[in-house]
C-alpha positions as CSV (number, residue, x, y, z in Angstrom):
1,X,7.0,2.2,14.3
2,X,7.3,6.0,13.3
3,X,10.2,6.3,10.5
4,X,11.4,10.1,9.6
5,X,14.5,12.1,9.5
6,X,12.8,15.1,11.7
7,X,12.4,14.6,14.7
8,X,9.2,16.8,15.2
9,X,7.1,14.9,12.5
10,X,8.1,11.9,14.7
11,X,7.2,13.1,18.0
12,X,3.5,14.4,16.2
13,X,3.1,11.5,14.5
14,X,4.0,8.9,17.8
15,X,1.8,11.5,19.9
16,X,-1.2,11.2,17.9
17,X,-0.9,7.0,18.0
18,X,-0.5,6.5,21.5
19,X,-3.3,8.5,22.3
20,X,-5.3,6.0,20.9
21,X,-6.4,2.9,23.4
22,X,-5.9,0.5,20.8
23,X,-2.6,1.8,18.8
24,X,1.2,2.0,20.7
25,X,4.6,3.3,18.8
26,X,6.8,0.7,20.0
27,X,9.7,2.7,18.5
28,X,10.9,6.1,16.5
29,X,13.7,5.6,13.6
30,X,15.2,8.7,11.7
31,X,16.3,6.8,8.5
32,X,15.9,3.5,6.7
33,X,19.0,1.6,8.4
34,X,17.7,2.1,12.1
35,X,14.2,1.2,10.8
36,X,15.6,-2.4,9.4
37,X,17.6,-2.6,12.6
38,X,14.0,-2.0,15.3
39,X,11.9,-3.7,13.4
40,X,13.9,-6.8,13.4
41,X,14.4,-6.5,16.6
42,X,10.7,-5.3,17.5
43,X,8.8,-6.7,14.9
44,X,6.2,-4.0,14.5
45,X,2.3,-4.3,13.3
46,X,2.8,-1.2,11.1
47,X,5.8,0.7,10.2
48,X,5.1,4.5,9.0
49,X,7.7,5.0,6.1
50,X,9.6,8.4,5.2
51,X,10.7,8.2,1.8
52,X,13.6,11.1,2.0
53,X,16.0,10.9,4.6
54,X,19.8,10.5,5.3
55,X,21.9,7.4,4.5
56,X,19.2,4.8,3.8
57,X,16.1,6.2,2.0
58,X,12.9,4.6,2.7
59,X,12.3,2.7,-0.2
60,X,15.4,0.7,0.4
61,X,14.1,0.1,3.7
62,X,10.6,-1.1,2.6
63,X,12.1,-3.6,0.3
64,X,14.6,-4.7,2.9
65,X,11.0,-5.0,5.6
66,X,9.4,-6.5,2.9
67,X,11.8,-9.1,1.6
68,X,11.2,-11.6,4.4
69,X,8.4,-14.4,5.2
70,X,4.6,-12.7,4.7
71,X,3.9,-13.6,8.0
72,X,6.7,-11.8,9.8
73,X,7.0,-8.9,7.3
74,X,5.4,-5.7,8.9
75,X,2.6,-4.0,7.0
76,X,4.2,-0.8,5.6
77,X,2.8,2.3,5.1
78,X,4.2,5.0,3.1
79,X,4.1,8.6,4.0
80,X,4.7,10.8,1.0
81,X,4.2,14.6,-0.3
82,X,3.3,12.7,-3.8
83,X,4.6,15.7,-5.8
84,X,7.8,15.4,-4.7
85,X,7.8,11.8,-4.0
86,X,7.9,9.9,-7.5
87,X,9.6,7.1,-6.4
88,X,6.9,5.4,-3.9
89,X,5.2,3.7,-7.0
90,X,8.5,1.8,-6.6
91,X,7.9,1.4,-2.7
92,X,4.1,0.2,-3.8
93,X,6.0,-2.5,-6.5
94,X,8.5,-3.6,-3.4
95,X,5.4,-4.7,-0.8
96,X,4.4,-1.3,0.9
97,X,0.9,-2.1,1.8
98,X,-0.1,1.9,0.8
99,X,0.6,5.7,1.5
100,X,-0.3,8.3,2.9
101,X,0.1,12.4,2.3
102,X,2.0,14.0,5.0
103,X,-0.9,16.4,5.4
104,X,-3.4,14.0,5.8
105,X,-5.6,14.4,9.2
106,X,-5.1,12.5,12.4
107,X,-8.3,11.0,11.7
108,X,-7.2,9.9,8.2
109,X,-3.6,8.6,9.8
110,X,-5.2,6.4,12.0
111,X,-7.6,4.5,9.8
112,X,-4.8,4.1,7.2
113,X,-2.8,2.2,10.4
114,X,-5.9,0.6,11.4
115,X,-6.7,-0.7,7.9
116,X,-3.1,-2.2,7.1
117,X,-2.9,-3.2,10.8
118,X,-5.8,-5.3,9.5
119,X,-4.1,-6.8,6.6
120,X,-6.4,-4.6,4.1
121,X,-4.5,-2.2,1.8
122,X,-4.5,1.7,2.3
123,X,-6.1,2.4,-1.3
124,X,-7.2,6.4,-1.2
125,X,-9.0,6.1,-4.4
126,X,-8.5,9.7,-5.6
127,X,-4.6,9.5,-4.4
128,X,-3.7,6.4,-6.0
129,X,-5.1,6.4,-9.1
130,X,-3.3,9.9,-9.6
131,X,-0.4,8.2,-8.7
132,X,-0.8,4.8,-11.1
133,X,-1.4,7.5,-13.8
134,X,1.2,9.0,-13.2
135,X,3.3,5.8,-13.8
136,X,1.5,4.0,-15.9
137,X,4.1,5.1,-19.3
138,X,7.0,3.3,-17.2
139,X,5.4,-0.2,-16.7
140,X,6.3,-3.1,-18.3
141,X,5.6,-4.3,-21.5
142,X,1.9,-6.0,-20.7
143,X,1.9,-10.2,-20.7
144,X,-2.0,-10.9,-21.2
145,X,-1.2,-14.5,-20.3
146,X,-0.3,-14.0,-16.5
147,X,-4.4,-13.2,-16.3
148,X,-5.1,-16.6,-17.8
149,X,-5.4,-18.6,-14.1
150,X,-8.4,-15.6,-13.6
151,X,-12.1,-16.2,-14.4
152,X,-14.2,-13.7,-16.3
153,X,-16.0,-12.4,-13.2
154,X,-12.4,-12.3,-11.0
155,X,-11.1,-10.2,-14.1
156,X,-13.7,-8.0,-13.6
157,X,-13.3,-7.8,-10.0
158,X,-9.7,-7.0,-10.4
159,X,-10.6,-4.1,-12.5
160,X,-13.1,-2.6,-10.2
161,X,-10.1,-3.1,-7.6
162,X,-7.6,-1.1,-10.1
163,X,-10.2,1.8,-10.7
164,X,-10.1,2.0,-6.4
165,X,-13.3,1.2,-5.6
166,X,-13.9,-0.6,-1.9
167,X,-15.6,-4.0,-2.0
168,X,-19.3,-2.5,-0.9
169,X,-18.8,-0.4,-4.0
170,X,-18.2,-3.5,-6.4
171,X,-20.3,-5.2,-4.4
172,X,-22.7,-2.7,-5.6
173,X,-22.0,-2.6,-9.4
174,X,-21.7,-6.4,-9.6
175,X,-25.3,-7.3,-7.5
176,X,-23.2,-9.5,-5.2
177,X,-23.0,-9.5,-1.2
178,X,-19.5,-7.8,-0.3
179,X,-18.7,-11.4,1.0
180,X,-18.5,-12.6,-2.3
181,X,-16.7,-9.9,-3.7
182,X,-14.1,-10.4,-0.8
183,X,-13.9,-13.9,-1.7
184,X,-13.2,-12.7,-5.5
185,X,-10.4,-10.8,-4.1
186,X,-9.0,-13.4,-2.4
187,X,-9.3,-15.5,-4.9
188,X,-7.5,-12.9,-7.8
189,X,-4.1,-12.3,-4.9
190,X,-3.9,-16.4,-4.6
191,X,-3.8,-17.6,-8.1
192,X,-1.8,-14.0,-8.9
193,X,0.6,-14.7,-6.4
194,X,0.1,-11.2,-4.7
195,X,-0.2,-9.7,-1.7
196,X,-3.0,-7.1,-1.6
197,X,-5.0,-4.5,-3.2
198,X,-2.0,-2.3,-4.0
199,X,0.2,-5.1,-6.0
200,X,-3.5,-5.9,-7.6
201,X,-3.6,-2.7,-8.4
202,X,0.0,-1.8,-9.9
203,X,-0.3,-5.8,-11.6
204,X,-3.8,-4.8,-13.6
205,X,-2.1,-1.5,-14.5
206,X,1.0,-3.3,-16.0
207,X,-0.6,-5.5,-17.8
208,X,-3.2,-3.6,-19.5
209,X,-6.2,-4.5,-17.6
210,X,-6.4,-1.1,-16.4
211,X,-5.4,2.1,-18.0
212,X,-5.1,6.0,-17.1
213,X,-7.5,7.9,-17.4
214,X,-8.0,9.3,-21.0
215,X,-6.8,6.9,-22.4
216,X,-8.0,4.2,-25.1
């Protein structure tokens, strides 16, 4: 489902999924009440998620989408000019599995669906760790004991994860098969109580595990 207040950015972003064999835009919303509204009704894959629009904003919307059982919450996927758009950390903290920029390229829209279609999370490395920075003054106070349930090699995992690198690439630094690094993951989300790379990601950031760059 396609979620934005104009109706052109709809219609480009709808056009560009259905031409695709595998992908189909089940239904267009033009702010965050209607979205709620077709996706219970629907029950989307994927929702793309405007963040400003009229009435119901779209971070209201994700946490409303969100708020339900895992397995019939849809995967949602934030679209976001980032400079304007301060509040998506908050739509990354209420279950959005990720975002995009609005000017990203067909080619980089559709493998962002594909990969939260696929219960992965959309984790552009250079985009979201700008963004974590960004944040990372406003987080909680860190609590060095919600960390304790992790082994010394998951807590290293769950850095590498923070710093937004893919599993091949820790699969690299750590010598291990990306198998076992995807069992590491798995591992870190179950015993944190998470639900994928983005809530890893905001979690290791709150508590201290990972820090902006520059910092000590």
């Amino acid at each position: 489902m396609v979620v934005d207040d104009q109706a052109v950015v709809r219609a480009g972003f709808a056009a560009i999924v259905d031409a695709e064999p595998d992908l189909h835009v089940v239904a267009e919303a033009g702010d965050g009440a209607r979205a709620v509204q077709l996706a219970r009704e629907l029950s989307p894959d994927v929702v793309l998620m405007d963040i400003r629009m009229p009435g119901m904003d779209g971070l209201t919307a994700t946490r409303l989408l969100t708020a339900g059982p895992q397995a019939q919450a849809p995967r949602v996927l934030v679209l976001t000019t980032f400079d304007q758009d301060a509040y998506v950390h908050d739509a990354l903290r209420a279950g959005a599995s990720g975002f995009l920029l609005k000017d990203a390229t067909p080619e980089e829209l559709l493998a962002g669906i594909r990969v939260v279609a696929s219960g992965e999370a959309m984790l552009a490395p250079t985009v979201t760790r700008r963004l974590i920075d960004a944040f990372a003054d406003t987080a909680p106070a860190p609590d060095p004991a919600l960390l304790d349930p992790l082994t010394p090699r998951e807590r290293e995992v769950l850095t590498l994860v923070a710093a937004g690198h893919t599993n091949a690439e820790i699969a690299d630094a750590l010598g291990v098969t990306t198998g076992t690094v995807k069992s590491h993951v798995n591992a870190v989300l179950g015993k944190l109580g998470l639900r994928d790379r983005v809530q890893a990601t905001i979690l290791a950031y709150d508590l201290g595990l990972a820090r902006p760059r520059g910092t000590r």
